[in-house]
C-alpha positions as CSV (number, residue, x, y, z in Angstrom):
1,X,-10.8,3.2,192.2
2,X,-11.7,4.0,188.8
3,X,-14.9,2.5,188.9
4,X,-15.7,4.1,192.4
5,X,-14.7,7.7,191.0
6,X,-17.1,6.9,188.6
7,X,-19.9,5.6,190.4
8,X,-19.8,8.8,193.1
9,X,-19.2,11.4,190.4
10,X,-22.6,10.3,189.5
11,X,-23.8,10.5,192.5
12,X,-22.4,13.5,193.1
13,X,-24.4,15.1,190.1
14,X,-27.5,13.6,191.5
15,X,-27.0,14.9,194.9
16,X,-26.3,18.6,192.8
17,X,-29.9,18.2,191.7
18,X,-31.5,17.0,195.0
19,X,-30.8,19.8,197.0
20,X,-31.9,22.6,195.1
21,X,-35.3,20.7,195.6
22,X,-35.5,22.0,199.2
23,X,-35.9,25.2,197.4
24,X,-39.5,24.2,196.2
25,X,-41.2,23.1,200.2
26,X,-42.1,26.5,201.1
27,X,-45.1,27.1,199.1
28,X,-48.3,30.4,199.3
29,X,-51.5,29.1,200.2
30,X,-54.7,30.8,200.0
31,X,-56.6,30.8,203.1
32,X,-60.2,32.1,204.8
33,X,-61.3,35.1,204.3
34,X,-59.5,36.0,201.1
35,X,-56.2,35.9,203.6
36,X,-52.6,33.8,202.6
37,X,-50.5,31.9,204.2
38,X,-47.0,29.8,203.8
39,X,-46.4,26.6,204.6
40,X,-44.2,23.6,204.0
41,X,-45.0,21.1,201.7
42,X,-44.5,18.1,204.0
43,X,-44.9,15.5,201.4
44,X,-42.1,17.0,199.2
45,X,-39.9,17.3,202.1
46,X,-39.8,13.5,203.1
47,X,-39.6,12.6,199.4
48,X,-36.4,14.7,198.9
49,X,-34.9,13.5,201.8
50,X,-34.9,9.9,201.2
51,X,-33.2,11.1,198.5
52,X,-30.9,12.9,200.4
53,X,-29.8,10.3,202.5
54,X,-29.1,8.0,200.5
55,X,-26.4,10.8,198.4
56,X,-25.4,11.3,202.1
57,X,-24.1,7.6,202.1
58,X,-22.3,8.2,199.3
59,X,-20.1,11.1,200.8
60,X,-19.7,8.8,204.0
61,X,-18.8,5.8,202.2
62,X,-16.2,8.3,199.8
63,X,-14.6,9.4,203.5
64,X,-13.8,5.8,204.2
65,X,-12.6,5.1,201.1
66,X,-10.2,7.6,201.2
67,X,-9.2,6.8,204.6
68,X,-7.8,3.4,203.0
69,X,-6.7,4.1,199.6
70,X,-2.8,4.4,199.1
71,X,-0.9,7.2,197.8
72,X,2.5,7.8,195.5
73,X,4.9,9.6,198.4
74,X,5.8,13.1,195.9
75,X,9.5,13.5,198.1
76,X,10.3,9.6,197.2
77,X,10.9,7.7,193.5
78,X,11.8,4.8,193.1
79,X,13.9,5.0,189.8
80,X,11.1,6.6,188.1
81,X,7.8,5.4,190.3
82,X,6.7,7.0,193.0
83,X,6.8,4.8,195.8
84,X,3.4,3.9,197.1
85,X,2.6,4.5,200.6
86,X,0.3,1.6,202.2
87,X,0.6,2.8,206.0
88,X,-3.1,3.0,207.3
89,X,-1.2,5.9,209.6
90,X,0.2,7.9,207.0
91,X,-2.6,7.6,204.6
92,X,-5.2,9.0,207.2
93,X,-2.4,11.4,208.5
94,X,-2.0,13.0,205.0
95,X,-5.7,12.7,204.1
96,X,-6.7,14.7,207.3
97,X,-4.6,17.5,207.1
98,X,-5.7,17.6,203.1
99,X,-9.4,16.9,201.7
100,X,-11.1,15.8,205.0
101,X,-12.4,18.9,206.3
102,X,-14.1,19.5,203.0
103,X,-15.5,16.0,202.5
104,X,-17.2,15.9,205.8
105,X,-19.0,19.2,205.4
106,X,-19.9,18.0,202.2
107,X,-21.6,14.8,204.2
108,X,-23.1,16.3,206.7
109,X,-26.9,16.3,206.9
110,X,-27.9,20.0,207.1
111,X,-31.1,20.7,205.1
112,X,-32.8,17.2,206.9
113,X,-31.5,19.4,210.3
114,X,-32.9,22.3,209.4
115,X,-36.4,21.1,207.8
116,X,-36.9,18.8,210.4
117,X,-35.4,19.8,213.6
118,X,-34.5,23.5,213.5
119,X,-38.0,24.8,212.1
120,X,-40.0,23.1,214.0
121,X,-38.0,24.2,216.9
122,X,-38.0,27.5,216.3
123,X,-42.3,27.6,215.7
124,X,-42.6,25.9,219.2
125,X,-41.0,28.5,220.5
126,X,-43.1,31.3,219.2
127,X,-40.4,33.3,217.5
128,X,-40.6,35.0,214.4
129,X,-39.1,32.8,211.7
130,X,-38.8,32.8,207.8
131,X,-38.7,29.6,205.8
132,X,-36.9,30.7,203.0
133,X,-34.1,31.9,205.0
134,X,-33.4,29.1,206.8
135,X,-33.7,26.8,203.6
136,X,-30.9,29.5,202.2
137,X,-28.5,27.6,204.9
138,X,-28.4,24.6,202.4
139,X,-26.6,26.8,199.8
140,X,-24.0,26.8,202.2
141,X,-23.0,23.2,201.4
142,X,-24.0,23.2,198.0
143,X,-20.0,25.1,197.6
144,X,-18.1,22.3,199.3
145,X,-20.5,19.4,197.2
146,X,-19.6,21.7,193.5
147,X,-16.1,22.1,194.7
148,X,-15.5,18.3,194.9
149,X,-16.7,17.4,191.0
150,X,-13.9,19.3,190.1
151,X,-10.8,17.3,191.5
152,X,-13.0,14.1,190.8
153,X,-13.3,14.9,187.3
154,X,-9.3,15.6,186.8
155,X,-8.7,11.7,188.7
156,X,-10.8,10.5,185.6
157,X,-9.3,12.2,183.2
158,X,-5.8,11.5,184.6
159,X,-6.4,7.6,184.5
160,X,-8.6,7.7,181.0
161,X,-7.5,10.7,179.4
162,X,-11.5,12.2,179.5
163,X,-14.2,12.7,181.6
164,X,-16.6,11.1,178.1
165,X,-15.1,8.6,175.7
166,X,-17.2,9.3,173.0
167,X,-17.4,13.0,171.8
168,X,-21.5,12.8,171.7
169,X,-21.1,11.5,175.6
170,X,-18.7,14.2,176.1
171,X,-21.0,17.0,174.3
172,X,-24.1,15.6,176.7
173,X,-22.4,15.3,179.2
174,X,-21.4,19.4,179.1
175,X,-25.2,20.1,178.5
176,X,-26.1,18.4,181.5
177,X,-24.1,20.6,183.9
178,X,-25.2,23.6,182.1
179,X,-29.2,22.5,182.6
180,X,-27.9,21.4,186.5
181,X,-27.0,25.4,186.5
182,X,-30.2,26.4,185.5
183,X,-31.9,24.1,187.5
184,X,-30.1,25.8,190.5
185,X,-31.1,29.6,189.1
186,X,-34.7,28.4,189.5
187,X,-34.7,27.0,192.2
188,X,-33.2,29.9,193.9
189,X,-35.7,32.8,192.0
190,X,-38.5,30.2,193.5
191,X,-37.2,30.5,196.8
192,X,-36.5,34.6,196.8
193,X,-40.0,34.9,195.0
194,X,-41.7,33.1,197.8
195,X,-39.1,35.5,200.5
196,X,-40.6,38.6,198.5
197,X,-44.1,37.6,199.3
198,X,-43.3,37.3,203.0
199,X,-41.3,40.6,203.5
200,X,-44.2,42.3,201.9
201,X,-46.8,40.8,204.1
202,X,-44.1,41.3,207.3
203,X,-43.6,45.0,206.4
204,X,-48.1,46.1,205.9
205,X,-48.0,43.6,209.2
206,X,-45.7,46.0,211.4
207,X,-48.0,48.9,210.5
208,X,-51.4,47.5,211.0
209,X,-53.5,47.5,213.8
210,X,-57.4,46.3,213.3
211,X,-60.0,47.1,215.5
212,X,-57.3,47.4,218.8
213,X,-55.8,44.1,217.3
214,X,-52.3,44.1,216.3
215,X,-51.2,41.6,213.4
216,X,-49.0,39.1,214.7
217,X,-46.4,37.6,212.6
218,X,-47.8,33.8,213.6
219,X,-50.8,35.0,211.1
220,X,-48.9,34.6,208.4
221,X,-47.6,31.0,208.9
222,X,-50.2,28.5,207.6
223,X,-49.0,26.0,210.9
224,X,-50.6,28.8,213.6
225,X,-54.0,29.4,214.3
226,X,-55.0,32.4,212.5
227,X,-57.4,35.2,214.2
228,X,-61.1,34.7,212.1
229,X,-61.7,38.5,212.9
230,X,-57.9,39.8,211.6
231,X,-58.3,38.2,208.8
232,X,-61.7,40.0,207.4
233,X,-60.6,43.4,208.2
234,X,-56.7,43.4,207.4
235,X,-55.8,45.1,204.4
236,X,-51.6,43.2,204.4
237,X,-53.1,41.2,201.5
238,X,-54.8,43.3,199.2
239,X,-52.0,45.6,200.1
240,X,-49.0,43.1,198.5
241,X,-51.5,41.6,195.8
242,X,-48.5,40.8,192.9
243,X,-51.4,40.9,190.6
244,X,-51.9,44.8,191.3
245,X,-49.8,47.2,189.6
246,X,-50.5,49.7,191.5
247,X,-49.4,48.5,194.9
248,X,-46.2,50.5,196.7
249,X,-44.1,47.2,197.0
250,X,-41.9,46.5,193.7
251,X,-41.7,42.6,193.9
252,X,-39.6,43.0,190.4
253,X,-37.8,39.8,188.8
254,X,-39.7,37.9,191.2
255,X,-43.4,39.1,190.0
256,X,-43.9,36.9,187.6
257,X,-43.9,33.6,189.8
258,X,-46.3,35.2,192.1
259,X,-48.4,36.8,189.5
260,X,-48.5,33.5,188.1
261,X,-49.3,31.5,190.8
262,X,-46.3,29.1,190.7
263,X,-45.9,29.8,194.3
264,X,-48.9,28.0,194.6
265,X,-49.0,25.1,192.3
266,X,-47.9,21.7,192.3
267,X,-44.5,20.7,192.3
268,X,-44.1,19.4,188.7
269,X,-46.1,22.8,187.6
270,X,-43.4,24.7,189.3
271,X,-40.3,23.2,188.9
272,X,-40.4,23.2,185.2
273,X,-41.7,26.9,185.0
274,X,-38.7,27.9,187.0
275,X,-36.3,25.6,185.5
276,X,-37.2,27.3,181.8
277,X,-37.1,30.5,183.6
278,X,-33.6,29.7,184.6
279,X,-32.8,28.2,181.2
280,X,-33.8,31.1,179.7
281,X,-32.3,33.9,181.6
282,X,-28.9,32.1,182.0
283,X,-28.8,31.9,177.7
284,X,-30.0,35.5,178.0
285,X,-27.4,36.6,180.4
286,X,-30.3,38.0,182.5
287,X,-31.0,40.8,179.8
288,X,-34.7,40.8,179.7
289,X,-35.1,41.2,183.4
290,X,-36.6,44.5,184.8
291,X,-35.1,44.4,188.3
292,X,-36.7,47.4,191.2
293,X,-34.1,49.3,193.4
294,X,-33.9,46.0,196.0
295,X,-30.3,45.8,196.1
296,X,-30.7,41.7,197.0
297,X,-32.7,41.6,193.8
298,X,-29.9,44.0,191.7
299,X,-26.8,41.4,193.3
300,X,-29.1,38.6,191.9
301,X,-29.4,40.0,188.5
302,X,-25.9,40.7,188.3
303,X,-24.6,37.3,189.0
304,X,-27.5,35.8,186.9
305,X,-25.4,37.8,184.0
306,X,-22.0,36.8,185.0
307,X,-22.7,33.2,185.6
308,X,-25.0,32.9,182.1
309,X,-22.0,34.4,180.1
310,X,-19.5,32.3,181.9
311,X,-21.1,29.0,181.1
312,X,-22.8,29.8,178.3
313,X,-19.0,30.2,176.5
314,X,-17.7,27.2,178.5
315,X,-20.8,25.3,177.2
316,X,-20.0,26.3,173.2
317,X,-16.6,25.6,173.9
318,X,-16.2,22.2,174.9
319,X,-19.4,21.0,172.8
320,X,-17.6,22.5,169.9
321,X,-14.1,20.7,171.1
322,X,-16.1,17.3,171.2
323,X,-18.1,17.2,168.0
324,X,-15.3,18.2,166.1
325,X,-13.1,15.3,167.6
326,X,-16.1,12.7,165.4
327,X,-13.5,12.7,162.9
328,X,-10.8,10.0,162.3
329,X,-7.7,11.7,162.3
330,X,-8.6,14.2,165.6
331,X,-9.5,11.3,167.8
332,X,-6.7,9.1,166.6
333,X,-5.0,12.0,167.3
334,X,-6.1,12.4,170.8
335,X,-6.0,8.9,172.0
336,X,-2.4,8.7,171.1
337,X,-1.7,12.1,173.0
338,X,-3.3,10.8,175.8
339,X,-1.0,7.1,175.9
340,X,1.7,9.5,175.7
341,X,0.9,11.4,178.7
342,X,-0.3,8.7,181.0
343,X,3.0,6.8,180.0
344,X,4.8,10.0,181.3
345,X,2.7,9.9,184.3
346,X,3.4,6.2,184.9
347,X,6.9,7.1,185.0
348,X,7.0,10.4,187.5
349,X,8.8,12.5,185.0
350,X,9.4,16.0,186.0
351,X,6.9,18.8,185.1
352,X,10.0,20.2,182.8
353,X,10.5,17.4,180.6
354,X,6.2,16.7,179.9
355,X,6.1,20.3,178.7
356,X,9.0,19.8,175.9
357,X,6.3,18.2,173.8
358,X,6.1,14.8,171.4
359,X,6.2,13.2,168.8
360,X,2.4,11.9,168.5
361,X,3.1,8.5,166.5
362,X,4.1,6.2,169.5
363,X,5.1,7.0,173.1
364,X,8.9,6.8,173.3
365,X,10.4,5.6,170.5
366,X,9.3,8.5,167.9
367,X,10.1,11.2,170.8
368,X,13.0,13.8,169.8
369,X,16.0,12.5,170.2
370,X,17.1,15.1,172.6
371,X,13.8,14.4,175.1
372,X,14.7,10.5,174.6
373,X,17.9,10.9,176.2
374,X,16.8,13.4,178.6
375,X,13.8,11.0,179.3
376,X,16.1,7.6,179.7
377,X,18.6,9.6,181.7
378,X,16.3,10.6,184.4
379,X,14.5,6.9,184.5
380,X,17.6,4.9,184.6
381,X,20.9,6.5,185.3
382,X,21.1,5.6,189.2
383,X,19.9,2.6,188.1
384,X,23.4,2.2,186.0
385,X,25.1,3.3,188.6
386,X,24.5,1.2,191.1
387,X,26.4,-1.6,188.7
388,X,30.0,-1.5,190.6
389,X,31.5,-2.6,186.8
390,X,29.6,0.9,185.6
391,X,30.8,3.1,188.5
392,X,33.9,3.5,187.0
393,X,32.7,5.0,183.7
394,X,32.4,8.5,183.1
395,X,29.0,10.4,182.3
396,X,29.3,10.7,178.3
397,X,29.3,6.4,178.3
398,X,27.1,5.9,180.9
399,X,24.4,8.2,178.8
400,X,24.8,6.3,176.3
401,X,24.2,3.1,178.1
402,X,21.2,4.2,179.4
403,X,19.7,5.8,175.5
404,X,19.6,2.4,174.8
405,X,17.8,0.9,177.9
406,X,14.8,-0.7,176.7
407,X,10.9,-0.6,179.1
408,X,10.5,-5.1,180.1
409,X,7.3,-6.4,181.7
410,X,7.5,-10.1,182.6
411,X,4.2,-11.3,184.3
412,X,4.0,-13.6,187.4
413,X,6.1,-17.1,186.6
414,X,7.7,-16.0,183.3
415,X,11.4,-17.5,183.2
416,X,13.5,-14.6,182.5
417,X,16.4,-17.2,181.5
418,X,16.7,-20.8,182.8
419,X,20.4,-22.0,183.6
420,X,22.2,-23.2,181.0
421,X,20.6,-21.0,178.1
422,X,22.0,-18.2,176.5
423,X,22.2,-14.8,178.2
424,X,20.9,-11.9,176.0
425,X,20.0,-9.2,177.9
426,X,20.5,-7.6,181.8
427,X,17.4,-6.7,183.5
428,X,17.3,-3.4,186.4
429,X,14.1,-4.1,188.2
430,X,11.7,-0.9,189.5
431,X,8.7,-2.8,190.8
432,X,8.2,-6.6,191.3
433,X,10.7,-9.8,192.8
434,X,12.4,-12.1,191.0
435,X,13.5,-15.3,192.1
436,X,17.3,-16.3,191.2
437,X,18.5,-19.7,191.8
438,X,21.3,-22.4,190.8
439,X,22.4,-25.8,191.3
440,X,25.7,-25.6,190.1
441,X,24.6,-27.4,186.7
442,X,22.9,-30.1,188.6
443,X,25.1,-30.9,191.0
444,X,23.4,-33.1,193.9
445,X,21.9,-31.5,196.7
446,X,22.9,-28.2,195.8
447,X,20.7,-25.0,195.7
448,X,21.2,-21.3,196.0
449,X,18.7,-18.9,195.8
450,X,18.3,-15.1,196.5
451,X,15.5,-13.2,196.2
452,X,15.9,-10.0,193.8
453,X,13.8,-6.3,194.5
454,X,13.5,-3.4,193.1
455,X,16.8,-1.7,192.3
456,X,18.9,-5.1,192.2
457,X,20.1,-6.1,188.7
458,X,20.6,-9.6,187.1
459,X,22.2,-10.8,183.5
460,X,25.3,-12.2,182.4
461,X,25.6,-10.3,179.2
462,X,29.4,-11.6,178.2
463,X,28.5,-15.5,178.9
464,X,27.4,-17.8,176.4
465,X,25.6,-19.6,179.2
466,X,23.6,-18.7,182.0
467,X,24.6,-20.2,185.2
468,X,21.7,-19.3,187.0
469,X,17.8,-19.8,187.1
470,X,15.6,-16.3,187.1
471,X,12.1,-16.6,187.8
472,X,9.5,-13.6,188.2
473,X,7.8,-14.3,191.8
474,X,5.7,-11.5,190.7
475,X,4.8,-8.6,187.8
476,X,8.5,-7.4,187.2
477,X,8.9,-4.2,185.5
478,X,12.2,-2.9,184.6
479,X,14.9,-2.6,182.3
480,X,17.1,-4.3,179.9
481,X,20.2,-4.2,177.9
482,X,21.0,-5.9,175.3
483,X,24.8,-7.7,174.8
484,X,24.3,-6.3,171.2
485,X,23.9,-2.9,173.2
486,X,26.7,-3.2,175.2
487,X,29.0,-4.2,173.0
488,X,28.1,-1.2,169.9
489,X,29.1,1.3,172.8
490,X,31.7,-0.1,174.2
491,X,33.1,-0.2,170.5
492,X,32.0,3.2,170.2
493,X,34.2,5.1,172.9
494,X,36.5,2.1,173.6
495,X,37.3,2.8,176.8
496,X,35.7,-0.7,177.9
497,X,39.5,-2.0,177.5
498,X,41.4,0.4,179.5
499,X,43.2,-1.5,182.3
500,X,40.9,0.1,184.9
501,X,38.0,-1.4,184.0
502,X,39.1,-4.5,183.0
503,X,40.4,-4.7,186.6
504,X,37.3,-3.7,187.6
505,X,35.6,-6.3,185.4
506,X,37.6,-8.9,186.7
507,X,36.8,-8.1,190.5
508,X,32.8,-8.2,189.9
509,X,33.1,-11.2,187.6
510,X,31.9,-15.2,188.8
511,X,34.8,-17.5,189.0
512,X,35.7,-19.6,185.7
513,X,36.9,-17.2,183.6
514,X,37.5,-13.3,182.6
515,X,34.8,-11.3,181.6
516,X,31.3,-12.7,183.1
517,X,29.1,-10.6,185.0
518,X,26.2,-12.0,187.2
519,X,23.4,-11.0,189.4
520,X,24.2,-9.1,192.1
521,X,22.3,-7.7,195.3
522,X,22.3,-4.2,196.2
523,X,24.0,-2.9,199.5
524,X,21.0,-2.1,202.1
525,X,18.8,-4.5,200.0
526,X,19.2,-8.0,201.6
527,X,22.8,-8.3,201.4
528,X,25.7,-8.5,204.3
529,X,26.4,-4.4,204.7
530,X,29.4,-3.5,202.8
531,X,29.6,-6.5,200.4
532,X,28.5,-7.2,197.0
533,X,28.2,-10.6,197.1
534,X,29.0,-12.7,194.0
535,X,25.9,-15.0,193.1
């Protein structure tokens, strides 16, 4: 998953700077007779969406991904992990009524629908029609497509600790949204530049009439045949010439693209103008633009200022943040911080006890001593409990039971102890199986074996001899305690040797002797109901 999140956060960055391209197919070009026209720059279009599709796959294949990737269940733990939910039902259940409506309208294919399908269907019908407002439509899923970097982003940094492991990656990395940004203010001034140039030429076309013949909007598209005699006599061009100062129309911020004839070059020519004139303005915070009364073109301004000052401070910020972290003893610093947290992660702890803060030189054993036991309380305390010869201590000694619990990992065929050897330790298992088995010290054709899951327990802490076989059928995580342990606090309160729990020793103890305690199964976890069978 953490190579996938990888993989389509770049492609979600790509697919951030394809669709701003559509912005660039309209394009002004000069016809007969000193007349203009717009048109679509076909081979542009079919270029971009090749492009398109294949970021399009992406977001489909993310869909199904999600559609079959577990989840930790937030109302169930088991003793400390979240218990992952593998149910094809529930996982598409929860991931409907979540992210899905999002995903897919980040998927769908609108800008190939309306370059291919709806604009062409609108010119066969003979209706009035602007380019640049239908190509406005693909801002609408360019929200939804932004929106999802950010919880993609936090899915890194919650597995690695950052988005960048090195701080210069990091420092690029931040650059590169804020030229994506600017890339995006281009495009757009292209695209309203181009709209200027049309509702100029729309609004001389509503009040001219030539020689009895009325100019018809089709003129002005490059696709429709264009009347030879309109064009010599109509004055809609000279009339909304960007190059004249003294025309009535106030094209403002956007005069400079069509003064300059970027609405009519190439696409390299124009993209890089516009992207330097987004670059520029978004450092600027839009302050050198002379904007007319158009209130489109004042909103525009205004969120050109918002937007530069916004990123531009996010931008020095986090570059700041990353270079500084070159040296030694800040990175040290924030890898360890990171171990702690994904440690605390690993082990569900409440929001309350990740907010009491750390001690940064190792992950649990250099915590305060309060947090530790707070910490080791929450992980293992049912755990304890569930031991019928620790149900009948009070809290205090139980506490200190589990303060000194200690974190095991034994990996798939490790022996936790073999029969006959000495017993050391008991082991409460959160995740993973273990197999426990005896033959009675080798007696012939005996065997019995039981299978041990999370929230069973095994050891024999008080024998000098194991009488059983345990085998890891799996990863087992869990935890142990010592005999050493036991023993410090049972001398340490001394209530171990009240008649009570010696009784209650006694009761849970194998036969052969006083004092021996051996794996047991958990009621509701394999075991006959209402027995706790002696292994």
């Amino acid at each position: 998953m953490l190579k996938w999140n990888w993989a389509f956060l770049g492609m979600c960055l790509v697919a951030l700077f394809v669709d701003p391209l559509y912005f660039y197919l309209p394009l002004v070009r000069s016809g007969s007779e000193g007349s203009s026209c717009i048109k679509l720059d076909k081979k542009l279009s079919t270029v971009i969406t090749v492009f398109r599709c294949i970021a399009d796959l992406f977001y489909i294949l993310h869909i199904v991904i999600k559609f079959r990737t577990a989840y930790v269940a937030p109302s169930s733990r088991v003793f400390g992990r979240g218990e992952l939910v593998m149910d094809p039902k529930k996982i598409a259940r929860r991931y409907l009524r979540s992210d899905f409506a999002i995903d897919l309208v980040a998927a769908l294919p609108l800008p190939q629908i309306v370059i291919w399908l709806a604009i062409p269907a609108i010119r066969d019908s003979n209706a009035n029609h602007n380019h640049n407002a239908l190509a406005l439509i693909v801002l609408l899923q360019y929200i939804p497509r932004l929106y999802l970097i950010f919880p993609l982003s936090y899915q890194i940094i919650k597995a690695t600790g950052v988005v960048m492991e090195t701080p210069w990656a990091g420092a690029a990395y931040n650059l590169l949204l804020y030229m994506l940004a600017s890339h995006v203010l281009g495009a757009s001034w292209y695209l309203l530049s181009v709209d200027r140039q049309a509702t100029c030429w729309e609004s001389e076309c509503r009040k001219e009439s030539v020689d009895g013949l009325q100019c018809n909007h089709q003129f002005l598209d490059c696709s429709a045949n264009e009347d030879a005699s309109w064009a010599r006599n109509t004055k809609v061009f000279a009339n909304c010439n960007a190059t004249d100062d003294g025309i009535k129309f106030k094209f403002g911020i956007f005069q400079n693209a069509l003064k300059t004839g970027a609405v009519s070059e190439g696409f390299v020519k124009k993209y890089l103008y516009c992207l330097w004139w987004g670059l520029q303005n978004l450092s600027s915070y839009g302050q050198n633009l002379a904007t007319s009364t158009f209130i489109g073109e004042t909103l525009f301004a205004i969120l050109i200022a918002i937007v530069g000052l916004v990123l531009f401070a996010h931008l020095i910020g986090n570059m700041q943040a990353y270079l500084q972290s070159i040296t030694v003893r800040v990175e040290e610093w924030r890898l360890k911080r990171r171990d702690t947290e994904e440690w605390m992660r690993h082990r569900q702890l409440p929001h309350g006890l990740r907010e009491r803060g750390v001690d940064e030189e190792s992950i649990l054993r250099a915590l305060p001593t309060d947090l530790r036991r707070d910490i080791k309380k929450h992980l293992c305390l049912d755990l304890v409990r569930r031991v019928p010869f620790f149900a009948q201590m009070d809290g205090q000694l139980l506490d200190a039971i589990c303060e000194h619990l200690v974190s095991s990992l034994s990996t798939e065929g490790t022996y936790i102890v073999r029969e006959g050897d000495p017993v050391t330790e008991m082991l409460f298992i959160i995740r993973g199986r273990l197999e426990s088995y005896t033959t009675n010290g080798g007696r012939t054709g005996f065997f019995d074996s039981i299978t041990l899951r999370p929230g069973d327990f095994c050891g024999e802490e008080l024998l000098p001899s194991s009488t059983r076989t345990v085998k890891a059928l799996v990863e087992v995580e869990g935890f142990a305690l010592r005999a050493e342990h036991l023993k410090l606090v049972a001398n340490q309160f001394r209530r171990l040797h009240s008649k009570k729990l010696q009784h209650t020793f006694r009761v849970y103890s194998i036969p052969g002797g006083p004092g021996r305690l051996a794996s047991y199964r958990l009621p509701g976890a394999g075991s006959r109901r209402g027995r706790w069978p002696r292994i």
